[in-house]
C-alpha positions as CSV (number, residue, x, y, z in Angstrom):
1,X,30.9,40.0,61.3
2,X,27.4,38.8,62.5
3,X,27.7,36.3,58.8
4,X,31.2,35.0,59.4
5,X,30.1,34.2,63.2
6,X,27.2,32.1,62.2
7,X,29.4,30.1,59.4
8,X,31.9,28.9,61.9
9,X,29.0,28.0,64.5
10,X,27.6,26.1,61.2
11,X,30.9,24.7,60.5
12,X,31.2,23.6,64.1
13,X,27.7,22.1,64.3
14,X,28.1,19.9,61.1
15,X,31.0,18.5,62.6
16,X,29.3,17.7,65.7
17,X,26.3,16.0,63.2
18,X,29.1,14.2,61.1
19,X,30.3,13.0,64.5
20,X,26.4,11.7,65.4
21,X,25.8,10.1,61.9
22,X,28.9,8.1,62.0
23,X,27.9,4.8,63.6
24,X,24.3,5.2,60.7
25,X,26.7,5.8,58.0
26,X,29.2,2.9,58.9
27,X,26.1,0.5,59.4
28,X,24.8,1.3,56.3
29,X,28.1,0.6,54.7
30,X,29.0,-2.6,56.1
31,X,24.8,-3.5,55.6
32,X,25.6,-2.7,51.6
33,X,28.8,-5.4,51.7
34,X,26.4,-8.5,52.3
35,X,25.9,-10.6,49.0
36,X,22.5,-10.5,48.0
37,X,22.7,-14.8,49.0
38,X,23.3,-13.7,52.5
39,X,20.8,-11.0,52.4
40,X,18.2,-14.0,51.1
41,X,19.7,-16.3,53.8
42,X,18.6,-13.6,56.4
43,X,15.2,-13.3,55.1
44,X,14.6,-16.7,54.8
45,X,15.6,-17.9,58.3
46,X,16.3,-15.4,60.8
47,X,14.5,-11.9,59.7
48,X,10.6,-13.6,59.4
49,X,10.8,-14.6,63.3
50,X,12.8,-11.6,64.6
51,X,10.4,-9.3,63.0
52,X,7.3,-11.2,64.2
53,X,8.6,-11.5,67.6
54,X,9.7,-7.4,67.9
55,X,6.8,-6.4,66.5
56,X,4.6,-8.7,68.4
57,X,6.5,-7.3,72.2
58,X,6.1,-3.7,71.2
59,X,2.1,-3.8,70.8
60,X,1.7,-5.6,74.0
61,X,4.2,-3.4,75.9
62,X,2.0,-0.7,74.0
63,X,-1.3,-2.0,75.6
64,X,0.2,-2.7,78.8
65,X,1.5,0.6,79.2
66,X,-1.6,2.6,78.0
67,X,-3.7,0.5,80.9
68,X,-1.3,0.9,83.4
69,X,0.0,4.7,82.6
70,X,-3.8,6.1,81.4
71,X,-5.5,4.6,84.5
72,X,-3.0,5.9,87.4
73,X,-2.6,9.2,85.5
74,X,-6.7,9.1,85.7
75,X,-7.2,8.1,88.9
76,X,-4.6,10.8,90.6
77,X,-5.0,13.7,88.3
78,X,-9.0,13.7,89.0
79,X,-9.2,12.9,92.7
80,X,-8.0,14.5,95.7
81,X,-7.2,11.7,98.3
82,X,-4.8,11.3,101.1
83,X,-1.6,10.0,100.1
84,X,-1.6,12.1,96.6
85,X,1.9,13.1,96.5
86,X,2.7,9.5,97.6
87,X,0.9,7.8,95.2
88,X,2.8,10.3,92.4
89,X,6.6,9.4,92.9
90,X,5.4,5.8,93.0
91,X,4.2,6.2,89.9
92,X,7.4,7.8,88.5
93,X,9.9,5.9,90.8
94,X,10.1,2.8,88.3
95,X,11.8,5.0,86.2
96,X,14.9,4.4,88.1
97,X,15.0,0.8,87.4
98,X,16.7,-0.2,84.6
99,X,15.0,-2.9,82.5
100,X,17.6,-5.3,83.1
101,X,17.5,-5.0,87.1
102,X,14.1,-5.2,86.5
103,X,14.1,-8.8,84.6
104,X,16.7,-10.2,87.3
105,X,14.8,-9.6,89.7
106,X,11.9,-11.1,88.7
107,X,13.9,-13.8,87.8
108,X,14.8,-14.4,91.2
109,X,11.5,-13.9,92.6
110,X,9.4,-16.3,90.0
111,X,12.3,-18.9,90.9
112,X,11.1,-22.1,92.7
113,X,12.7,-21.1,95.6
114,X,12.0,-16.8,95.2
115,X,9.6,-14.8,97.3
116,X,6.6,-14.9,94.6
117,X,7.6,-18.4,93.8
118,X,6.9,-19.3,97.3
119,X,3.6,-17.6,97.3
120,X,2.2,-18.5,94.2
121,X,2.8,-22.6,95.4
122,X,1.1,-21.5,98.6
123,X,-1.9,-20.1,96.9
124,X,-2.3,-22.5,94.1
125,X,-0.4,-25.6,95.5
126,X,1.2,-28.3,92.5
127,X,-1.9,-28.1,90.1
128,X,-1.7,-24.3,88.7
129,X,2.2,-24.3,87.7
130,X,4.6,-20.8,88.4
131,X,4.2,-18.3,85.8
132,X,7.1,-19.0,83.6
133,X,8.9,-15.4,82.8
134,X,11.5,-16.9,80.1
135,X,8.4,-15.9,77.2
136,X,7.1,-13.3,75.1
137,X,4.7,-12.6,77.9
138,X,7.2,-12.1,80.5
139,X,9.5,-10.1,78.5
140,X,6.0,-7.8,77.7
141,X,5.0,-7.7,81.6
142,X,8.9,-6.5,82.7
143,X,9.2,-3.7,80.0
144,X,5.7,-2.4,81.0
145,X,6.8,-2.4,84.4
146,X,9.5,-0.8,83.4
147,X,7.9,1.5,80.7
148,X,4.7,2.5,81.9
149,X,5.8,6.0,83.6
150,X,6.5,7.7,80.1
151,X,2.6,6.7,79.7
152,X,1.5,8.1,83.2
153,X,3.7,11.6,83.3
154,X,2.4,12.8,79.9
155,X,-1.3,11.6,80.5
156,X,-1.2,13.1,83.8
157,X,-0.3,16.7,82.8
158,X,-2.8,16.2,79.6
159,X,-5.6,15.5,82.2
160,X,-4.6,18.2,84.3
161,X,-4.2,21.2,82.2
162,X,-7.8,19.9,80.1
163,X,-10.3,22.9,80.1
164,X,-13.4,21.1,82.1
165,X,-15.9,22.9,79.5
166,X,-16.1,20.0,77.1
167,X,-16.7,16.9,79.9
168,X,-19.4,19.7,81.8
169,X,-21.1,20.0,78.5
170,X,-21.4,16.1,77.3
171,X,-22.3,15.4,81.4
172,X,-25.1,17.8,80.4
173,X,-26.1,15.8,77.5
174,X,-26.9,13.0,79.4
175,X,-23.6,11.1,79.4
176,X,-22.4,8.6,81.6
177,X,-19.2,8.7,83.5
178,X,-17.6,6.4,80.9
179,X,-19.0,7.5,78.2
180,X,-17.7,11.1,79.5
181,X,-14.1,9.0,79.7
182,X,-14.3,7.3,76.2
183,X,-15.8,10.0,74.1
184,X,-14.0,13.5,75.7
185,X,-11.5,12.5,77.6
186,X,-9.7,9.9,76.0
187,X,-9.3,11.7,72.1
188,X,-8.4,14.9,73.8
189,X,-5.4,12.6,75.4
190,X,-4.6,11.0,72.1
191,X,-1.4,13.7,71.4
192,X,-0.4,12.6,74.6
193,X,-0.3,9.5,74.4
194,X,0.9,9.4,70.9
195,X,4.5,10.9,72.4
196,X,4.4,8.3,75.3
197,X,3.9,5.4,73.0
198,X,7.0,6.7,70.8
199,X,8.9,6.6,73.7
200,X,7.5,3.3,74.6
201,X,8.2,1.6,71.5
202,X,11.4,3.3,70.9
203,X,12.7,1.5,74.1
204,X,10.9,-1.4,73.7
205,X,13.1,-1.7,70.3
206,X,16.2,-0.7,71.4
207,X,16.2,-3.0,74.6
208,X,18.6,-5.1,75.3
209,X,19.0,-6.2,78.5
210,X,15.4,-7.4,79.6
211,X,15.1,-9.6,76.6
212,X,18.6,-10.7,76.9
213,X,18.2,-11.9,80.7
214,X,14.9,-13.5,79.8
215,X,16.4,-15.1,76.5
216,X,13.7,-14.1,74.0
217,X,14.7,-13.1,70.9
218,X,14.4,-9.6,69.3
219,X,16.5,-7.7,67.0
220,X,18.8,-6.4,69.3
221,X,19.8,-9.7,71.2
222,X,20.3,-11.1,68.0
223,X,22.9,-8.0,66.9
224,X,24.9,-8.4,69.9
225,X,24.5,-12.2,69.5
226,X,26.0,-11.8,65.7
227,X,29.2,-9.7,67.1
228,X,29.9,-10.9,69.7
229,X,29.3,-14.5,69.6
230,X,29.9,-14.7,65.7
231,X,32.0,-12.1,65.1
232,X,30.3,-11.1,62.3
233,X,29.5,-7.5,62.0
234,X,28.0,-7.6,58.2
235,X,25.4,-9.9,59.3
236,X,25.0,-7.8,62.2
237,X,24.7,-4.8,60.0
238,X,22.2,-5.9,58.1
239,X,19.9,-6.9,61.0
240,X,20.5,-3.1,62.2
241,X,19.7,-1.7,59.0
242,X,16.2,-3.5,59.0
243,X,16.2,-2.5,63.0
244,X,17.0,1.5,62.4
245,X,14.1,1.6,59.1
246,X,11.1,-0.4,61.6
247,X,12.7,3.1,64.0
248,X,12.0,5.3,61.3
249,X,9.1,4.2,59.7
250,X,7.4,4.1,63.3
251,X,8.9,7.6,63.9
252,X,7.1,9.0,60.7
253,X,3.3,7.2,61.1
254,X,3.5,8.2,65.1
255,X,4.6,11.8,63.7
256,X,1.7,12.0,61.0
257,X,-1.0,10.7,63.0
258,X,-0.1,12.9,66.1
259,X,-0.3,15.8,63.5
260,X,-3.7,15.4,62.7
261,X,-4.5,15.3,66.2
262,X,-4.6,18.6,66.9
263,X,-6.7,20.5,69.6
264,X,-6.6,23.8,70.7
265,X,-7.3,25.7,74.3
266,X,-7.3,28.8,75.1
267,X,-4.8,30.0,78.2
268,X,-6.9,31.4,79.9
269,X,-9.1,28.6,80.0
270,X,-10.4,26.8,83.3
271,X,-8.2,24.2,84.6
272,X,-9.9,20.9,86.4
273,X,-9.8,20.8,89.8
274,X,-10.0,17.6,91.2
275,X,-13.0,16.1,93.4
276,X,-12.2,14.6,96.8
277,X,-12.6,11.2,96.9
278,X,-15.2,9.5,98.7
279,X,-14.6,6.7,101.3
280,X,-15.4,3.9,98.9
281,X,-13.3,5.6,96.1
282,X,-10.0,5.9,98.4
283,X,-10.1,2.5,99.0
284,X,-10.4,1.6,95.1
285,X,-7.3,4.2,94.6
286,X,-5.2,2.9,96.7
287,X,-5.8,-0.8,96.3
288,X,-5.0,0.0,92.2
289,X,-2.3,2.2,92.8
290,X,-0.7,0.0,95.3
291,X,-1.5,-2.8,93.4
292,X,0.9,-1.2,90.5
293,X,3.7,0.3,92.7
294,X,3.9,-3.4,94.6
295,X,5.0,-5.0,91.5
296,X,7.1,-1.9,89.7
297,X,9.0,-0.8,92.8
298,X,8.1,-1.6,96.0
299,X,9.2,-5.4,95.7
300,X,12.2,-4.7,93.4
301,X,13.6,-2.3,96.1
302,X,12.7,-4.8,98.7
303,X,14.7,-7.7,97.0
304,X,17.3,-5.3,96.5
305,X,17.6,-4.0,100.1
306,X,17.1,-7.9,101.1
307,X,20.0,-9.1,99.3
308,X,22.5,-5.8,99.6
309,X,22.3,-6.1,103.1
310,X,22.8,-9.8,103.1
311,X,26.1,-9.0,100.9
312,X,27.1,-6.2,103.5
313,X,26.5,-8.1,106.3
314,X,28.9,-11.5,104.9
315,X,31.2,-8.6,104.0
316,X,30.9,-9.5,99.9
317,X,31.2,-6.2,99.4
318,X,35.0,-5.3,98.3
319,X,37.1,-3.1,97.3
320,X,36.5,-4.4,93.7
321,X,32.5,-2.8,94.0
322,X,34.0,0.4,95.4
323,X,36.0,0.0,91.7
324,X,32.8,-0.5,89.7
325,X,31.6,2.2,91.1
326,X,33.8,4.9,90.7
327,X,34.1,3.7,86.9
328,X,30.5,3.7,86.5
329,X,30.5,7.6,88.0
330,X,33.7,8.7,85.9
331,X,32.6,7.6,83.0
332,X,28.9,9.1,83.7
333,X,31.0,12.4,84.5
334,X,33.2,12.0,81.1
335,X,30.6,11.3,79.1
336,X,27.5,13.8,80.4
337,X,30.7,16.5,80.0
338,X,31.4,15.9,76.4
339,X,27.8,15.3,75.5
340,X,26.5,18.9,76.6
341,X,29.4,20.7,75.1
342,X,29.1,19.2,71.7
343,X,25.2,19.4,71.5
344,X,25.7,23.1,72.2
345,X,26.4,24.6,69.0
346,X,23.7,22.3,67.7
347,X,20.8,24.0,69.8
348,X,22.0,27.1,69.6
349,X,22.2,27.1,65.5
350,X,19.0,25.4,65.5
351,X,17.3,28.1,67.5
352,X,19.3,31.3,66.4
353,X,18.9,30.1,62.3
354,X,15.4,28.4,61.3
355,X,16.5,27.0,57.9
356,X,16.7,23.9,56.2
357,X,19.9,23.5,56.8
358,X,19.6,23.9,60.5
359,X,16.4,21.7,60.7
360,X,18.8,19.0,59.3
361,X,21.3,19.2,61.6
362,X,19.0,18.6,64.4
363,X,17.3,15.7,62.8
364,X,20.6,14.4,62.1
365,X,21.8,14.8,65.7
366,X,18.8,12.7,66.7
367,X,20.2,9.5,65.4
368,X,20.5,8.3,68.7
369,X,16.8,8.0,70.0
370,X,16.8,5.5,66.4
371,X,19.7,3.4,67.4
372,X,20.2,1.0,70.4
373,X,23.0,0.3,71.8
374,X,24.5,-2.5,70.4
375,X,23.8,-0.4,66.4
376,X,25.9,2.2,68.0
377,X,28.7,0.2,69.0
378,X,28.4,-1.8,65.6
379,X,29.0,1.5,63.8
380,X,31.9,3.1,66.4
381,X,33.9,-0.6,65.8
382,X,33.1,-0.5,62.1
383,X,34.6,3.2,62.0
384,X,37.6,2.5,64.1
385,X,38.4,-0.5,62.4
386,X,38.3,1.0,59.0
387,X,39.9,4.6,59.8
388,X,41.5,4.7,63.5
389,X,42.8,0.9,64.2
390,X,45.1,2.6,67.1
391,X,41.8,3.6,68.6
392,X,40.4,0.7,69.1
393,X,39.9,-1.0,72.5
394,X,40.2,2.0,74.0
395,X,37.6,4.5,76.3
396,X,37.9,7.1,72.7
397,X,35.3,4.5,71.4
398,X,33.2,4.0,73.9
399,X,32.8,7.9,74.8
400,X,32.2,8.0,71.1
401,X,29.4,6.1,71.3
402,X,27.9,7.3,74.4
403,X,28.2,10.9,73.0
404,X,26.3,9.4,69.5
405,X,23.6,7.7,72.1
406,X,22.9,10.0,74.1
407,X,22.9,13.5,72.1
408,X,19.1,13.9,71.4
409,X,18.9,14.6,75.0
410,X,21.5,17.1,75.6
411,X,20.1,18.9,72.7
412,X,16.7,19.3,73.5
413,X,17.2,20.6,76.8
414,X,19.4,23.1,76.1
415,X,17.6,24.0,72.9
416,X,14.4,24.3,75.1
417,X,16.5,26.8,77.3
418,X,18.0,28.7,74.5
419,X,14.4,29.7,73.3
420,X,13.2,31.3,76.4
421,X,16.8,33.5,75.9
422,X,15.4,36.9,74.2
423,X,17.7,37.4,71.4
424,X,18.3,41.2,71.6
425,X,20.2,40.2,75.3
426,X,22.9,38.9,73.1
427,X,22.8,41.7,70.5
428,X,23.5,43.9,73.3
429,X,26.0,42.0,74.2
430,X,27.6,42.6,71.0
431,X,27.0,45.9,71.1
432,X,29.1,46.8,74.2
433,X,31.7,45.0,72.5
434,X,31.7,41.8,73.5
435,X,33.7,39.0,70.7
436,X,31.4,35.9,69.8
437,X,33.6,33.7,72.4
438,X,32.9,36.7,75.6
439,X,29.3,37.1,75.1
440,X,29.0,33.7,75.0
441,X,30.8,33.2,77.9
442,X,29.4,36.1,79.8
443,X,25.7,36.1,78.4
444,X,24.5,33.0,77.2
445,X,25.6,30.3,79.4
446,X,24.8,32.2,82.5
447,X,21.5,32.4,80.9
448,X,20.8,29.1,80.1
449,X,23.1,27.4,83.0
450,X,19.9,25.5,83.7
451,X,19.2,23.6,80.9
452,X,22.7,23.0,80.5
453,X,22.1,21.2,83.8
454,X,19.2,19.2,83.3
455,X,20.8,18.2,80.2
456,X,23.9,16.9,81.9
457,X,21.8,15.3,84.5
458,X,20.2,13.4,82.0
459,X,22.7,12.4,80.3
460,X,24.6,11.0,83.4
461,X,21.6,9.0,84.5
462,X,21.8,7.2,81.4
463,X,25.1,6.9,80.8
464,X,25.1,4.9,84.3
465,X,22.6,2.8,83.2
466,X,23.7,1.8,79.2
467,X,24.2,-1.6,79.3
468,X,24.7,-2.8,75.7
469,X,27.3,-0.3,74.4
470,X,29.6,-0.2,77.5
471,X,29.8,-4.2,77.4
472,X,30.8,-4.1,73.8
473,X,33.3,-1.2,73.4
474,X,34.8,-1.1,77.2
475,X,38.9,-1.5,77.2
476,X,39.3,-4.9,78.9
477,X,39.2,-4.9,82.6
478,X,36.7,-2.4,83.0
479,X,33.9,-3.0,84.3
480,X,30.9,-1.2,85.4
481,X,27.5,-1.3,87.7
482,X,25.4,-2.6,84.5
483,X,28.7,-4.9,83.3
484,X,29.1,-6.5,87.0
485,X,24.7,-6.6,87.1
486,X,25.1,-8.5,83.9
487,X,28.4,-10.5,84.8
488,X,26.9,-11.9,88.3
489,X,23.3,-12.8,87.0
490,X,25.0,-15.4,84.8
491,X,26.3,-16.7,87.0
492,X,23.4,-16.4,89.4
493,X,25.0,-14.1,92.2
494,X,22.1,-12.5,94.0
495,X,24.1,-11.1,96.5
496,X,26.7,-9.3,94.6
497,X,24.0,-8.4,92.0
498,X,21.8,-6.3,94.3
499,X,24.2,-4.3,95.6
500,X,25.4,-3.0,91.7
501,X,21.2,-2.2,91.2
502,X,20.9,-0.7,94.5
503,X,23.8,1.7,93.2
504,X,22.2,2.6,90.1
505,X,18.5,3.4,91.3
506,X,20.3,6.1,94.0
507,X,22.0,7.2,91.3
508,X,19.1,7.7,89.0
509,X,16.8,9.5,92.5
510,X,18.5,13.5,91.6
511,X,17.5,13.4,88.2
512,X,13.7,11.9,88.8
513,X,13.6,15.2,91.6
514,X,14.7,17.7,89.2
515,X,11.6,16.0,86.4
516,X,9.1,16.2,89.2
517,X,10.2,19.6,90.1
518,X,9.7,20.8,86.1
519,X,6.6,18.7,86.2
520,X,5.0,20.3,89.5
521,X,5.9,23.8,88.0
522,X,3.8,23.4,84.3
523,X,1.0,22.2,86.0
């Protein structure tokens, strides 16, 4: 009995992975229909600058977000000042932001006529012209506005769960403050910040709408650039495939070099306790912290407040917003639903059968992290097209592909919940009884109706904020917060812009609570 119920949950769960692979699978099939003229075409023009310019924005992002992540994380894991708690959500508060909101905004600010604009011609008059933020540079400074939380949240818990024996015993040596920082400190973070840069470069590869608004060209504007504008999906295909194997081979050397990076402690090892900052050091805190919150939320949420309330008060704000809205939210709701009921029999085969099998399934459900946007909706079109023609045009697709992008979350957290469940809860389950579908129902859920939670959470937060994938698969006349943010800062709308941000980054303020709240209990 036991056998047979495992089989169907492994039947189930390689449905659900077929499901995940499709939009890979479909790329790699249209990829393999360009001539090999086309394929030397690509190299020969487009590939050599795409690649040079991709490459070039994830290591600055990189740097940008190791300076700005590794010295707030420093600065508020090791001192004790007034304002702590403060200084923390500011820190982790960008992550509401999507980088597109982000790159409008400062759009709109570095403008002749913007706030920043303004100031900048004040300080340095005609001779020292405004930053221009339609470059490399300025695509590099948004995203690690954007990015540099991922940076500070696993640095942060790294510094504060270090055993102090190691920095008391080089201090003892004779080392210098710095030297203490760069010798001890700084390799014992390196696992750390080896996950945070994944993260970092994953997104910086997979963006689309920063780099889109600020017209620089990556791999991804160019994808959406070849459907959309040329209609020509094997092209597009092909630039994926060389997209998803940069994903991949990153994926492996990050995984390999975090590997041998190993350190052990023991648990019962001392944890750091911060030293209260002297007068002279709280005003050096604060003037970096505020420094970095000014320019990655404070000003954005000003300029959004600003021009939302100028919108409300010239009553801009329709019925039609009220519409976006409640699109936005459905489809959140639709999506995050389906998403945490098929990753379920994933995690729960992964973490009831270690095999090989199993271990395949879940790398295979992972696809998402590896594909942006505009890949999935290349594959979910390329499918439909092929096999369901009825389909397309329709919401199927675009839940489709949300479910594809957005698995790897829903599966981790509920997998990270199922292994805190003691199997032999279960057995007895099925020992008073209980059929595979009751003790389910009655057992395991209840057990791990928390995860399930901060998996759906997740999931919703992002599903409100996928830009790339809604604007390519949505059924024609609907439109959501990102599609309007996107629609209005063509055609340079501030004021029926702001309000559509405004609405995401409230939306986005339950799940950061419920991280913080998981964060403040590990550490």
């Amino acid at each position: 009995m036991v056998i047979k119920q495992f089989s169907i949950l492994s039947g189930v769960t390689g449905v659900v992975v077929l499901i995940a692979a499709i939009p890979l699978l479909f790329v790699l099939y249209s990829s393999f229909q360009l001539s090999s003229e086309r394929w030397i075409g690509l190299w020969s023009t487009r590939l050599p600058d795409l690649l040079a310019n991709t490459l070039w924005l994830g290591v600055v992002v990189a740097i940008g977000c190791l300076l700005l992540g590794v010295s707030s994380a420093w600065l508020i894991a090791r001192r004790q000042f007034a304002g702590r708690t403060l200084a923390l959500w500011l820190m982790v508060l960008p992550l509401a932001i999507p980088t597109y909101v982000f790159a409008y905004i400062y759009t709109s600010l570095l403008a002749d006529d913007g706030w920043l604009g303004m100031a900048w011609v004040a300080l340095f008059g005609e001779w020292l012209a405004i930053p221009d933020i339609y470059t490399g540079w300025g695509a590099a400074f948004i995203l690690s506005l954007a990015g540099f939380s991922y940076v500070f949240l696993l640095a942060r818990v790294s510094l504060m769960q270090a055993s102090p024996s190691m920095e008391e015993a080089a201090r003892m040596q004779g080392a210098t403050p710095f030297e203490v920082f760069w010798r001890v400190q700084l390799p014992l973070l390196r696992p750390a910040l080896a996950a945070a840069l994944a993260v970092v470069v994953l997104h910086v590869l997979s963006d689309f709408g920063a780099v889109s608004m600020l017209q620089y060209q990556t791999f991804t504007l160019s994808i959406y650039t070849q459907m959309e504008g040329r209609m020509d999906h094997q092209a597009a295909a092909g630039l994926s495939l060389v997209l998803v194997m940069m994903s991949l081979t990153f994926l492996v050397l990050e995984r390999f070099f975090r590997n041998r990076q190993r350190y052990f402690s023991s648990s019962r090892a001392r944890r750091f306790q911060a030293r209260k900052a002297s007068g002279h050091e709280l005003v050096l805190i604060w003037s970096c912290l505020g420094l970095i919150a000014l320019f990655a939320f404070i000003l954005p949420l000003i300029w959004v407040l600003h021009w939302s309330w100028q919108a409300w008060s010239e009553e801009l704000i329709g019925t039609e917003f009220w519409d976006y809205t409640r699109n936005s939210l459905l489809l959140g709701v639709i999506a995050a639903s389906a998403t945490v009921i098929v990753a379920l029999p994933v995690a729960l085969y992964h973490t009831r059968i270690r095999s090989w099998l199993s271990s395949c399934y879940l790398h295979l459900s992972s696809v998402g992290f590896v594909l942006p946007g505009p890949v999935v909706a290349l594959g979910a079109i390329t499918f439909v097209l092929t096999q369901l023609p009825l389909l397309y045009g329709g919401m199927v697709v675009l839940l489709m592909a949300l479910v594809v992008r957005f698995l790897p979350l829903a599966v981790q957290s509920q997998e990270a919940a199922l292994q805190q469940l003691t199997p032999s809860i279960e057995q007895a389950g099925r020992v008073l009884g209980a059929g595979p579908l009751e003790n389910l129902w009655r057992v395991t859920l209840p057990m791990v109706r928390g995860g399930m939670v901060t998996a759906w959470v997740l999931v919703f937060i992002d599903v409100l904020k996928e830009l790339p994938a809604t604007l390519i698969l949505r059924p024609i006349g609907y439109d959501t917060l990102p599609v309007r943010i996107w629609i209005e800062s063509s055609e340079e709308m501030l004021e029926l812009a702001a309000p559509a941000a405004l609405m995401l980054i409230l939306a986005t303020l339950p799940a950061l609570w419920i991280m913080m709240r998981a964060e403040r209990s590990r550490c």
